[in-house]
C-alpha positions as CSV (number, residue, x, y, z in Angstrom):
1,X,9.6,-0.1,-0.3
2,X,8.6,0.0,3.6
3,X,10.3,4.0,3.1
4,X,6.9,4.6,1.2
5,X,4.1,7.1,2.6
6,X,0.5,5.7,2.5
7,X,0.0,7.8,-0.3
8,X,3.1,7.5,-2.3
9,X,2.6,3.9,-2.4
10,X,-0.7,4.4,-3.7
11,X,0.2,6.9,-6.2
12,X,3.1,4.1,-7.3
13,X,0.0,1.4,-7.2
14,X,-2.1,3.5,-9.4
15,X,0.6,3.7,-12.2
16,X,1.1,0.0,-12.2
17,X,-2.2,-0.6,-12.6
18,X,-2.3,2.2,-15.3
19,X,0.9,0.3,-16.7
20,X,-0.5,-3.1,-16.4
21,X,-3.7,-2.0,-18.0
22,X,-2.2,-0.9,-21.6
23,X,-1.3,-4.6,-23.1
24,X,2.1,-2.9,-24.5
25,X,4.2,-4.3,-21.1
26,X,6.1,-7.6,-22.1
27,X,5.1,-10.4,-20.2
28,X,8.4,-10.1,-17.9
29,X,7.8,-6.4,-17.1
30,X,4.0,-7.0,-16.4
31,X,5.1,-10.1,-14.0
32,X,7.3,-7.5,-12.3
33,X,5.2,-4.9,-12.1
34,X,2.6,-7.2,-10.8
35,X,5.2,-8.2,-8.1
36,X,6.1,-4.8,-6.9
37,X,1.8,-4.2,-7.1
38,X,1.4,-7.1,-4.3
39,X,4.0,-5.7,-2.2
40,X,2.5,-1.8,-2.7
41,X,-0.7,-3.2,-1.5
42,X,0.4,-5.1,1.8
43,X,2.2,-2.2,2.6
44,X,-0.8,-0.5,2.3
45,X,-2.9,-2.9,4.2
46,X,-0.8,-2.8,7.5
47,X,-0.7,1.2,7.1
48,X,-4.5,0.8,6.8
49,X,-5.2,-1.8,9.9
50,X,-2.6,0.8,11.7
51,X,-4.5,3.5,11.8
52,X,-8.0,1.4,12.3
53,X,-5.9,0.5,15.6
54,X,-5.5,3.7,16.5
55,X,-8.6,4.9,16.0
56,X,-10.3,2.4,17.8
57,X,-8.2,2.8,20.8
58,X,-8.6,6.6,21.1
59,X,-12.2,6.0,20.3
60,X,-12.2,3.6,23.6
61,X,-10.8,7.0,25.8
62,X,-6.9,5.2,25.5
63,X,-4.1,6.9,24.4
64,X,-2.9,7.8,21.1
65,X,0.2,4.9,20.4
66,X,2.0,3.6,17.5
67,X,1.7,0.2,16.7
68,X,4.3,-1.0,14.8
C-alpha cells in the first residue's frame, strides 16, 4: 500500500468512506474496509509530516532533502 501516491491513497480513502457510509457492507467487509481506511490514512500522515519537513527546512535557507 506504501506504492500509493498522496493522492491515490486519498482517492482510495474517499471510496471507503463512501463505502462504509451506505449500511449495505456486511459487518466483515466494513471491518476490512475500515482496516485498509487506518492504514490509507497513516500513509497519508507520514506523506503529510514529510513535506511539513521539507518545507520548513527550505523555509530556514537549508536544502531541499528527502526524508524518509
Amino acid at each position: 500500500m506504501t506504492d500509493m501516491t498522496f493522492e491515490q491513497a486519498m482517492k482510495r480513502l474517499s471510496e471507503i468512506s463512501n463505502a462504509l457510509e451506505s449500511d449495505s457492507l456486511p459487518l466483515s467487509d466494513a471491518i476490512e474496509l475500515y482496516k485498509e481506511g487506518t492504514e490509507l490514512v497513516r500513509v497519508c500522515r507520514k506523506e503529510l509530516d514529510d513535506a511539513k519537513l521539507q518545507v520548513s527546512v527550505l523555509e530556514e535557507g537549508g536544502t531541499e532533502r528527502k526524508y524518509e
